[in-house]
C-alpha positions, 0 to 999 in steps of 0.5 A: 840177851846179850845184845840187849846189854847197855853199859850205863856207867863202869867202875874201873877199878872193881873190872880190873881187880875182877879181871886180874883174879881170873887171870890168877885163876887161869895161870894155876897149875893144870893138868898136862896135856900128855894125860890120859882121857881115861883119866880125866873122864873117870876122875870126877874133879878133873872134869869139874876143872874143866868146867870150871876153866871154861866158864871162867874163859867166858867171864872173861870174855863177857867182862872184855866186850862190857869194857869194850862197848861205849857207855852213854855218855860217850855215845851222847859227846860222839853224837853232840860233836857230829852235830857241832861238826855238821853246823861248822860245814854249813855255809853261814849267811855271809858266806852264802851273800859273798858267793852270791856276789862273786857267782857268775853274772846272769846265765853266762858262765864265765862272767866272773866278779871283776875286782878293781884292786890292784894285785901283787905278787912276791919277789923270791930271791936266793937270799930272800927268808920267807920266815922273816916276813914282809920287808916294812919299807918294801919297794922303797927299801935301799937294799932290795938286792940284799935284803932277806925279808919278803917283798912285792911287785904288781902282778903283771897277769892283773887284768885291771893293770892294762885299764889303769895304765891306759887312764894313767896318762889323761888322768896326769895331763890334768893333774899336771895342768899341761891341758886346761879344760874350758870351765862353765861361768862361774868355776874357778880356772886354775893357773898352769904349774909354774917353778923356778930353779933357785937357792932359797938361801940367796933368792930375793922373793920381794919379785914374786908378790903375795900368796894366801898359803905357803907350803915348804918342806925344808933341809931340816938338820936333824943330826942323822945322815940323809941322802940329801943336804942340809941347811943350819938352824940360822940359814933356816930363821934367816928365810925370806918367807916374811916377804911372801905373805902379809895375810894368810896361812903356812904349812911347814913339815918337820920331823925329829928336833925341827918340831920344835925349831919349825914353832921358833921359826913360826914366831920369827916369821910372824905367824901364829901355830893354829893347827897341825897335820899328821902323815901317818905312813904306810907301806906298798901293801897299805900296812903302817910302816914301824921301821922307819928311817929317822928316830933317835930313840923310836921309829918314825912312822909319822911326820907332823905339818905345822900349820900357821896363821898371820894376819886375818886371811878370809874366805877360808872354808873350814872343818871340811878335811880331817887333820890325819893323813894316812898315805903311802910312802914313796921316794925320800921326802917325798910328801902325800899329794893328799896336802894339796887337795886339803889345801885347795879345799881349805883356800880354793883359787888363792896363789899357793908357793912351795918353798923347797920343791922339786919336779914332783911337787909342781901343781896348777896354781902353785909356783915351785922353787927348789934347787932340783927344779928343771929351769925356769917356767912362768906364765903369768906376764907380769911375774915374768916381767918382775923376775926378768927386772930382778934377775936379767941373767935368769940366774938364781943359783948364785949368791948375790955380789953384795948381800946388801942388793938383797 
């Protein structure tokens, strides 16, 4: 009968004041244990205390395992929550499509997914803090020996690293322009990179001729120490970038007060602002960089390009690229090499100059000046004709004698 007994619901209270009577009932005081059993048998009320003390004991145990057994309400969350926990340990149908994906190949174990990414690793140093997180500039940081934030190197156990760096350098001769690959009739043939090593203060550009687009990255002074020099507002509006183009389009890149110098000196040179690009900047592990390096009042994690137009320049082909770059971060000034794919694409085959380059920047179909330029490369004869006529030393270096020559 007992086993039979299922609890349905308890009031908590009315067990606990029965239960606490009995209790009462028990601790009364009783008949000591050195007592005859003469006497408790011949007396009749000693032996109905026994009685009565036995049934209480198995009330009591009876009132125990009621408050002990599970009632069914709690027999039904146990069982909902085995059932919740049985559908949480199946795997879902995306689950099931991935390990499809990454599952051996065919009936070779062992022929695993390749991912093509490139891996990283940490770099854990004595005085790296791992509860600090990732370092925003990571392998660009200046004071990685110093730096308590977390950063990372390519994992050298990458299987992938061994096929990237064997393609590395085909994929840099071409980009390079060093080889020129025969083109079918009817395809563009770029120039090889051309530079000159030059201070942009004092260089005549009348010799160069005339370009369809101009890029230029220059010093800006914007009142913050930087590890290179810069130049004054008034060398910056005095720049000899008028002689460079009748007809075409300049990017300009400024960061910080030069935004609004950069569109004064638009309207000195005689362009007109169409249009503007931003880098936005991220790190190594491609997250958006929030500590930049410049930024009087907030972080800089963008850089804006000015874009503008002077005259009516034809054949350019637009809508085709979007006004937002989103690219990593490298050595200091140094821009995403997405600008010049935007701008091949925007104005293919036309001569391109970028004023303030250095090695990195050289391109096929662009001539580079810059004061961090190795020497002097043409390969156009009648450039280097116009360039030996202008400069005879090929000295560009230097102020000219008399500023009236320039």
């Amino acid at each position: 009968m007992d086993a039979e007994i299922e609890v349905v619901s308890a009031e908590s209270v009315r067990l606990a004041a029965v239960l606490t009577a009995l209790i009462e009932e028990q601790s009364a005081p009783a008949k000591r244990k050195g007592d005859s059993a003469t006497d408790e048998s011949t007396n009749p009320k000693v032996a109905k205390n026994v009685t009565d003390d036995k049934k209480t004991a198995k009330s009591d145990t009876d009132i125990m395992s009621l408050l002990a057994m599970p009632s069914s309400r709690e027999k039904a969350v146990k069982r909902v929550g085995e059932e919740i926990m049985d559908l949480l340990s199946k795997p879902t149908a995306k689950e099931k499509s991935l390990a499809d994906k990454f599952k051996s190949q065919g009936d070779k174990p062992g022929k695993q997914y390749e991912c093509k990414k490139l891996h990283f690793k940490k770099i854990i140093q004595s005085h790296t803090d791992e509860s600090l997180g990732d370092c925003s500039f990571l392998n660009t940081c200046f004071h990685m020996d110093s730096c308590k934030y977390v950063h990372y190197e390519v994992d050298n156990a990458d299987p992938n690293i061994t096929n990237k760096t064997t393609n590395e350098p085909a994929t840099k001769n071409s980009h390079n322009g060093a080889t020129i690959v025969p083109k079918p009739d009817g395809v563009l043939t770029l120039t090889p990179p051309q530079w000159i090593q030059c201070d942009l203060r004092y260089l005549d550009m009348t010799f160069l001729g005339k370009f369809a687009v101009i890029m230029a990255d220059p010093p800006w002074d914007i009142h913050m120490e930087l590890p290179y020099g810069t130049m004054s507002d008034d060398e910056m509006r005095c720049l000899g970038v008028p002689q460079l183009q009748d007809s075409g389009l300049i990017f300009l890149w400024v960061t910080g007060r030069a935004m609004e110098l950069g569109r004064e000196c638009l309207k000195l040179w005689g362009y007109e602002r169409v249009d503007e690009l931003i880098w936005v900047k991220t790190n190594q592990l491609q997250r958006i960089i929030r500590t930049g390096r410049t930024g009087h009042w907030l972080n800089h994690g963008k850089e804006h390009c000015l874009v503008g137009m002077k005259g009516n320049p034809e054949n350019l082909n637009r809508g085709l690229d979007c006004d937002v770059i989103v690219a990593e971060v490298r050595a200091t000034s140094h821009k995403p090499d997405e600008i010049y794919g935007i701008i091949e694409r925007l104005s293919p085959g036309t001569r391109k100059i970028e004023l303030f380059g250095r090695p990195h920047n050289v391109q096929p179909n662009w001539i580079t000046l810059g004061n961090q330029v190795d020497g002097v490369r043409l390969v156009e004869p009648d450039l280097i004709a116009a360039f030996k006529k202008r400069y005879p030393d090929g000295n560009c270096m230097a102020p000219p004698a008399d500023p009236l020559s320039v």
